[in-house]
N, C-alpha and C positions, 0 to 999 in steps of 0.2 A: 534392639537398636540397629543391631546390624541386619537382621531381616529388614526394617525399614527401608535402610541405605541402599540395599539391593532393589528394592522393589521401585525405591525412586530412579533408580539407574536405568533399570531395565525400560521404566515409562520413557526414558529420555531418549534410548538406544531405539523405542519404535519411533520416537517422532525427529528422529534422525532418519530414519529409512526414508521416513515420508518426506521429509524437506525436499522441495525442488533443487536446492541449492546445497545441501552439505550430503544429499544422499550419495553426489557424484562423488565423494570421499569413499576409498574403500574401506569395508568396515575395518582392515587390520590396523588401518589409518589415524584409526576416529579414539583409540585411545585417549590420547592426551586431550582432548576435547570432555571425553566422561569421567576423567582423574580428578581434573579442577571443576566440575560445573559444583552446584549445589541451588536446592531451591528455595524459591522468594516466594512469601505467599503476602499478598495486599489484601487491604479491606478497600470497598468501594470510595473513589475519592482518594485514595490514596498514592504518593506518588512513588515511582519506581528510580526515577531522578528529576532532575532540575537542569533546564540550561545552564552551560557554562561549569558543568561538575565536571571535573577529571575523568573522563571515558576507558576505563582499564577494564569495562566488560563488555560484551553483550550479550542479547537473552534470546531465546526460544521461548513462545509464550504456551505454555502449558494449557489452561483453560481462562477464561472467562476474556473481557475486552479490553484495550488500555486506549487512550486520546493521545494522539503526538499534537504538540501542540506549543505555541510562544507567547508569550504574554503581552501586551503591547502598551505603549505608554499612557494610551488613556484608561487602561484596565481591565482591559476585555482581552477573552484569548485568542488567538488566530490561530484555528483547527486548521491542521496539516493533514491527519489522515488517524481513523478505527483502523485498529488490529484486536486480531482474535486468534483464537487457538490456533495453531502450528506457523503463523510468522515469524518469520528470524526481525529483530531490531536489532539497528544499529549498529549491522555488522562491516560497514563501508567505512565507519569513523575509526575504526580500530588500525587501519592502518596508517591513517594519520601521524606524523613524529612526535608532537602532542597532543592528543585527542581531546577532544572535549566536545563532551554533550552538545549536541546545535539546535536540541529542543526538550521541552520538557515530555516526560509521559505519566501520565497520570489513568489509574486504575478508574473505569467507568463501571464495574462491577465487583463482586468480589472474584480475585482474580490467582493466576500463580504462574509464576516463569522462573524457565534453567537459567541460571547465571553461565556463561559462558567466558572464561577469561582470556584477555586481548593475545596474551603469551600463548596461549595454546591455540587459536587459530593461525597464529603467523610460524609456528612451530609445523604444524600439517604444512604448511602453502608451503614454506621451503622442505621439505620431507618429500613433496608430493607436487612438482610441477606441471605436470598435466589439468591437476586439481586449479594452480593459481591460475593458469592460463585459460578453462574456463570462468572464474569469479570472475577474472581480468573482462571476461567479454560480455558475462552478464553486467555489470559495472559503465560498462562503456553500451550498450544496450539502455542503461538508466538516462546514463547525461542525452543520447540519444530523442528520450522519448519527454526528457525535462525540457531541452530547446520546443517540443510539440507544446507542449503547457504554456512554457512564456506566450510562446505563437497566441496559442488560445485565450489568455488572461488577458491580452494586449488590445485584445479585438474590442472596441469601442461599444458595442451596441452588445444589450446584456442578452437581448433573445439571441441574436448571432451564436453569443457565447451555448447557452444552451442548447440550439439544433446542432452546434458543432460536437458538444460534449455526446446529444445521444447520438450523434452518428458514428460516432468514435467503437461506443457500447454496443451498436448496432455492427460495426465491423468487427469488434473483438467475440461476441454470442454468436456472431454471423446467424441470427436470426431476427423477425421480427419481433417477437416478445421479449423482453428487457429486465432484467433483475437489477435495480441500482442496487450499488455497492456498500452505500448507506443510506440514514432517512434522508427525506426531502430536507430536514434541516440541513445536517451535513454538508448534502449537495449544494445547497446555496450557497454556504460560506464556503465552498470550496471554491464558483464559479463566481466569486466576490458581487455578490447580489443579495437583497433579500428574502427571506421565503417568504414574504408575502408577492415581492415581485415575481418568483419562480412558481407560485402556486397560480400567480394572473395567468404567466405565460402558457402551463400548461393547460388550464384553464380555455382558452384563445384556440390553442392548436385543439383541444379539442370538441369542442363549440364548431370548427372547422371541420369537422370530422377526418382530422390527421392523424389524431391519436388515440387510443383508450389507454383506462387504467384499471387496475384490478388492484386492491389493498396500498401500501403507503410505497412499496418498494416495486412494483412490477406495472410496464407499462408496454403498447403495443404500437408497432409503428404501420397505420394501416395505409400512407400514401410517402414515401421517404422524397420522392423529388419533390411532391407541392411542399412538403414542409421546408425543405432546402429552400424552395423559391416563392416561399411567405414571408422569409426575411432576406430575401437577395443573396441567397447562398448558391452558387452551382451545385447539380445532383452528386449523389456519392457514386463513385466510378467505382463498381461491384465488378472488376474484372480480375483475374488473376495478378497479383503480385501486390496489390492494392490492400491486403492483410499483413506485410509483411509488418513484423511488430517493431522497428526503430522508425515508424509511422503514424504509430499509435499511442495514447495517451498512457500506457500502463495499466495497472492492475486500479489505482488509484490515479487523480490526478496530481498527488505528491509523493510521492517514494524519493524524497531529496534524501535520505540517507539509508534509505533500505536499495538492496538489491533487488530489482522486477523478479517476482517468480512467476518465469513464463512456461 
């Protein structure tokens, strides 16, 4: 049992190295972070919380996927954003005075994440102010790139919304070829359309010869001003400072409670 408990540590202690965000922890630091973790393992479907639950942890997700996601009154979920292996959740809510969950997650595979306890991250941050003074700016970096999303959701016209979204993806890859983030389903309900609507439009742009696609998730942008200016969009201004990322939409277009790992 106790060879277990090591071996589970030790997995945690790599993918602490690797975190964008808690690596900037020095290891002598990260103590009390690997005292209290322990791990959750889900079967697919299964959830890891529920909105509105007491938030006394959050998790590093070990392997497989999880859905952030809200339920909504006619009974359909409103997908906020896939996470997968080495994401921090829900680490922004722990500092809250009384936290509590602001979305469900729920395992889309079979899955397993470090529980991480609220005490032990606020225990490092005052230990370690250099440490909170970066989360503080990745954090303020999020609400940042959240006002860009309202911007984007707001925009009346849903092709709009999507030449905005790939040119976003097109600035963050800084290349022509495109990896989306998740499926086309995903993406729709993320850019509050349908994917039948989202498969017309790409559809359109590439009938146009705007765009190609290669499999469900990669796509290429072979003309970026005409597709800006097939829906009335100005071209994307490719100049220097024009990457800078409290500009840009994020890693997802919802990280409302995760820190951007940039």
């Amino acid at each position: 049992m106790e060879a277990e408990v090591q071996i589970i540590m030790a997995v945690l202690a790599q993918l602490l190295n690797q975190s964008p965000i808690l690596s900037r922890l020095p290891e002598a630091a990260r103590q009390p972070l690997l005292e209290n973790a322990s791990l959750v393992q889900l079967e697919a479907k299964e959830h890891l919380f529920h909105m509105g639950d007491e938030a006394q942890y959050f998790f590093l997700i070990n392997s497989g996927t999880l859905d952030l996601y809200r339920p909504s009154y006619s009974g359909d979920h409103k997908l906020f954003r896939t996470l997968s292996s080495g994401d921090l959740l829900v680490e922004t809510v722990m500092f809250l005075k009384s936290p509590e969950y602001p979305l469900s997650a729920r395992a889309t595979t079979k899955a397993s994440c470090y529980r991480l306890s609220r005490d032990s991250l606020l225990q490092v941050c005052q230990a370690v102010p250099v440490f909170s003074l970066e989360l503080m700016s990745s954090m303020a970096l999020s609400i940042s790139q959240s006002l860009n999303r309202i911007d984007l959701l707001t925009t009346g016209n849903a092709a709009q919304r999507l030449v905005l979204y790939l040119m976003d993806l097109y600035m963050q890859q800084r290349r022509a070829w495109l990896t989306l983030p998740g499926s086309k389903h995903v993406v729709a309900r993320q850019l509050n359309i349908t994917p039948e609507t989202l498969s017309r439009q790409l559809a359109g742009f590439k009938r146009a010869g705007l765009i190609g696609t290669q499999g469900s998730k990669q796509l290429v942008i072979l003309d970026a001003d005409s597709l800006c200016a097939r829906v009335d969009l100005p071209p994307p201004q490719l100049v220097p400072g024009y990457f800078s990322p409290s500009r840009q939409l994020g890693k997802s277009l919802f990280d409302c409670c995760n820190v951007h790992q940039s």
